[in-house]
Each structure stands twice: as C-alpha cells, then as structure tokens.
C-alpha positions in Angstrom: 0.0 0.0 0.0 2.8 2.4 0.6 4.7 1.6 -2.4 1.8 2.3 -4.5 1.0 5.4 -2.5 4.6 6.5 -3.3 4.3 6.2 -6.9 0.8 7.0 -7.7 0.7 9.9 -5.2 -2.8 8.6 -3.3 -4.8 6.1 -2.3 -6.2 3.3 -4.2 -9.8 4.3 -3.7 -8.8 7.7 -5.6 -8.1 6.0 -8.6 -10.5 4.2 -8.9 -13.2 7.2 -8.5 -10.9 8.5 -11.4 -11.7 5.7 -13.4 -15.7 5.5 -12.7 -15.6 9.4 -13.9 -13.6 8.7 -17.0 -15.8 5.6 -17.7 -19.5 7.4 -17.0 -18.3 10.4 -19.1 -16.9 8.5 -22.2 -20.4 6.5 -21.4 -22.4 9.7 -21.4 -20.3 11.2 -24.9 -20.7 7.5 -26.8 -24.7 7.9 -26.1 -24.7 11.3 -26.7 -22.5 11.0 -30.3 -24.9 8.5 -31.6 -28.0 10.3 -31.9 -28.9 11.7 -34.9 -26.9 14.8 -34.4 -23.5 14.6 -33.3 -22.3 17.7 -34.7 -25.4 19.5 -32.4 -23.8 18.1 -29.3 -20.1 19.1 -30.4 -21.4 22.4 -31.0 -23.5 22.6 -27.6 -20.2 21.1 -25.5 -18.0 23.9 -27.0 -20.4 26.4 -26.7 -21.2 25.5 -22.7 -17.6 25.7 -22.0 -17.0 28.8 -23.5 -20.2 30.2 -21.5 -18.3 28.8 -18.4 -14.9 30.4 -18.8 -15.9 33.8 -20.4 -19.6 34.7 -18.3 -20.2 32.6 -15.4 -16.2 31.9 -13.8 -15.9 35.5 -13.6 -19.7 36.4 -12.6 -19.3 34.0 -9.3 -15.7 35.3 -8.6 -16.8 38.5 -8.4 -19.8 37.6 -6.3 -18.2 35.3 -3.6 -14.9 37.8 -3.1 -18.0 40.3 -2.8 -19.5 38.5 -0.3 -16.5 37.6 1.9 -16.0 41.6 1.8 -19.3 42.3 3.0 -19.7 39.6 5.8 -16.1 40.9 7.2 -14.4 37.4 6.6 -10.5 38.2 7.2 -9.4 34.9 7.4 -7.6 35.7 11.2 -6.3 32.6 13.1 -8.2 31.1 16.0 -6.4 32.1 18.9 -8.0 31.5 22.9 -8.0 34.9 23.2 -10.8 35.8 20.9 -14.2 35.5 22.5 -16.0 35.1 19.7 -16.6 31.6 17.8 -14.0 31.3 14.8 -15.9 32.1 11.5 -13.1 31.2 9.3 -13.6 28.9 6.7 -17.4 29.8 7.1 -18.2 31.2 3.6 -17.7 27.3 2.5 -20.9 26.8 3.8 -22.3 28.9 1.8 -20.4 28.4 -1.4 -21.7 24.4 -1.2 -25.4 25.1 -1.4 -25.5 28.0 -4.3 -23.1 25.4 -6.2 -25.3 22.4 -5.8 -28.7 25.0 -6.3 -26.6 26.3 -9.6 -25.8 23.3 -11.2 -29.2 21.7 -10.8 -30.8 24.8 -12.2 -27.9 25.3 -15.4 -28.8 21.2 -15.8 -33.1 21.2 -15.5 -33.5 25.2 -16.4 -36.0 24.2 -19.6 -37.7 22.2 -17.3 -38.0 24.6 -14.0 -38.6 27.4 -16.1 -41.2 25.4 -18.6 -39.5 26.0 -21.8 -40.1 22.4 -22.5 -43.8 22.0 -24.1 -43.2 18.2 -25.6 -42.2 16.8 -22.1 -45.8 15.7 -21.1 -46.8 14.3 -24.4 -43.5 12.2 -24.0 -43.6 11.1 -20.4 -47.1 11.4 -19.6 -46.0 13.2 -16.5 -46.7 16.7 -15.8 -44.1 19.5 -16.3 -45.3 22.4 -14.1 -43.8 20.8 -10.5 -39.8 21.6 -11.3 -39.5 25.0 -10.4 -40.9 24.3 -6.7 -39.2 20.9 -6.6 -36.1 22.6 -7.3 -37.1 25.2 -4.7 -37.5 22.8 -2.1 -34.0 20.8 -2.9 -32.1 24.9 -2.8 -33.6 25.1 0.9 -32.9 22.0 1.7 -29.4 22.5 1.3 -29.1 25.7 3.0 -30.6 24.5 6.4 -28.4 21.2 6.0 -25.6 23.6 5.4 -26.5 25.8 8.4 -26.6 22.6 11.1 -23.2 21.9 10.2 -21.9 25.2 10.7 -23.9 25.0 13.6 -22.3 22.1 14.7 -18.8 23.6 14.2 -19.1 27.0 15.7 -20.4 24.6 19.2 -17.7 22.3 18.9 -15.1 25.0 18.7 -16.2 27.3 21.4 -12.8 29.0 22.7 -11.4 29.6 25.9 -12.7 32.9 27.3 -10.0 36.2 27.8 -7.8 36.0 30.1 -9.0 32.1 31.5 -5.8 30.0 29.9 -6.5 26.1 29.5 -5.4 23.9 32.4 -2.6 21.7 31.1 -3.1 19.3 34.0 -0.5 17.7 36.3 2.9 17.4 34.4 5.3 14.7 34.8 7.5 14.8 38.2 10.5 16.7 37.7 13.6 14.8 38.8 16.4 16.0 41.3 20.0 16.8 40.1 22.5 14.0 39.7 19.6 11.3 40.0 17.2 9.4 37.9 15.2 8.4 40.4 11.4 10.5 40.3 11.9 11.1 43.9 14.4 13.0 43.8 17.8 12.8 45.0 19.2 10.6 47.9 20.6 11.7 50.7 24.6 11.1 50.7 27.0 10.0 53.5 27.4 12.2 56.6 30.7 13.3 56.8 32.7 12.0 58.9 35.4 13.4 61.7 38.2 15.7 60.0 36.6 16.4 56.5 34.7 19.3 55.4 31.1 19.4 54.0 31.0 20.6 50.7 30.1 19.0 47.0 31.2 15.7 46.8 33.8 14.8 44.7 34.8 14.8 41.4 34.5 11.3 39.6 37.8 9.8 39.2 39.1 11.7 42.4 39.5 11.1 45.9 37.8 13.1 48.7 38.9 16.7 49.3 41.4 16.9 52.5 39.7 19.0 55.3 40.9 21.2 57.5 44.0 20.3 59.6 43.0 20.5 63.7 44.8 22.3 65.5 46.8 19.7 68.0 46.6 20.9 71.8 49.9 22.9 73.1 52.3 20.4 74.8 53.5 21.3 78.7 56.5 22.3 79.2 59.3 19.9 80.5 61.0 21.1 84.2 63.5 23.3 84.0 66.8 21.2 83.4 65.0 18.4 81.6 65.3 19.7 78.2 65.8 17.5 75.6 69.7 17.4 75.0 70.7 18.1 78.3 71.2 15.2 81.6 70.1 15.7 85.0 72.5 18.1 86.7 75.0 18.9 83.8 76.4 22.1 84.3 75.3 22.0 88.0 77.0 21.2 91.3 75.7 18.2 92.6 74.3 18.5 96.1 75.8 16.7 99.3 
C-alpha cells in the first residue's frame, strides 16, 4: 500500500473514483454521439464551456470575493483569546449550497422554467412541479448547510480572555544528579576531620579537610630539656 501510495501519489480508492468518472463520461459522450446529431452536441459542448470560462467563472468570482468583503471574513487565526466563535472557513458553507442549487438549475432550467412544451406528451408526467421541486431541494441544502456550521461554531467554542486552558498535572521533575522520580538521595554524613561541601569529582579522591589544631604540649622542668642530663652544668648536692 505504501509503495503504490509513493508512486501514484494517493490512495487506491482515488483511482478508482478517477476511473468510474472517465468511464461514466466516455459513457455519457458514446450515447450522446450516436444520436442523430452529433455535430449539435459538439457544437453545444464547446459552446457551454465557452459560456463557463468567459460569463459565469468571472460572474461567481466576483460575487463570492463580494460577499467575503461584506460579511467581514479576514481569514484571522483562531487564537484562545478571541471571544468570539472562529468564522473562518465559514463562507464554505455557503459556497456548497448556491453550487449544488446552480448546477441543478444550469442542468433542469428548460424544465424549471417550462420551456419544455413536448415533455408531457412524451412522459405522460406533468411538467409544471420543477420549479418548486427545485425550490425545495435549494432550501434544503441551506438549512443542511447551516446545522453543520452550527455544529462547528459549538464544537469549537474558545477559551474565554484571560481564563488559559489547564494543562493538568505534568510529569514529576527529577532532582539533580539522580534518575530516580523522587528526587535525590541523601549522601553520606561526613565524617570526623573532612569538610562538607560538594562531593567529589568522579575519578578523584575526597577533598582533604581542614588540619585540627593539636593541643599545646607542657613544658618539661627546668633542666629536663631534651639534649641536656640531670644536673649537667650544675654542682651536685651533698
């Protein structure tokens, strides 16, 4: 499915609508061609696209930029702070229904507006129930289009101003130098004659600490210094 995706550019289903279309309208021109006046049809295809490029592409142009102008449409982005529903993309809903309406009507016009006078004599059906048939299908579409605009502008009611969304609870944030979620665990005390500080540096022993300062030693007795002997120097007593 991907490989064919890659090379055809879409889906499988695409192609084959493609196909059905190419098939119904080589159908519809085979049927048409064989009648008793294929030049007629020729003449009438040419003709109808002509009428289509030069009068009616321009006429509804002009008419939908004219109507995005009037109803304000500027296209803006949805944002949270705007406290009105978004209304872009709305002039869709209207372009669907006056396309449907228009091509019924360019299709059935003889018929809705009765320029057709051998139709009953060839059906045996009357011909004067088009034009409010055709009435019916246009508001039809309108209301169908107006429910799902409906539908939109309620399922994409934004925040109010000033009111941000509540992200919820995040994930825990863990401590420096651990991976644990609950944070980091308590290290060694330290012990007698080192400092508290950082702890070391990988690869490296622990920082020496302060050097105590050791207690003052007495003094010896006068004569006892180191180097001399009990009475050197002295007279020895009787």
């Amino acid at each position: 499915m991907n490989r064919f995706r890659e090379h055809y550019g879409s889906s499988p289903l695409h192609l084959l609508l493609v196909l059905a279309s190419f098939a119904l309208t080589g159908y519809a021109g085979i049927r048409l061609l064989s009648g008793g006046e294929p030049l007629m049809v020729v003449v009438w295809f040419i003709g109808a696209a002509l009428l289509h490029d030069l009068v009616l592409l321009p006429l509804y142009t002009v008419t939908d930029r004219a109507a995005q102008t009037l109803s304000g449409d500027r296209r803006e982005p949805e944002t949270h702070h705007n406290t009105h529903p978004p209304t872009r993309g709305w002039i869709n809903y209207l372009r669907v229904p006056v396309f449907l309406s228009g091509l019924l009507l360019l299709t059935y016009f003889p018929l809705i507006l009765g320029r057709v006078n051998h139709f009953t004599a060839y059906t045996t059906l009357p011909d004067d129930v088009f034009l409010g048939r055709w009435l019916l299908i246009t508001a039809a579409l309108f209301v169908l289009s107006a429910l799902a605009l409906l539908i939109r502008m309620t399922k994409s009611r934004p925040t109010p101003f000033g009111q941000a969304p509540d992200p919820g609870p995040g994930p825990p944030v863990p401590g420096p130098g651990s991976g644990s979620k609950h944070g980091p665990k308590p290290g060694p005390a330290p012990g007698p004659g080192t400092a508290s500080g950082p702890a070391p540096e990988p690869g490296r022993g622990p920082r020496p600490g302060p050097v105590p300062e050791s207690e003052p030693r007495p003094k010896p007795p006068p004569g006892t210094e180191p180097g001399q002997g009990p009475g050197l120097g002295q007279d020895s007593a009787p």
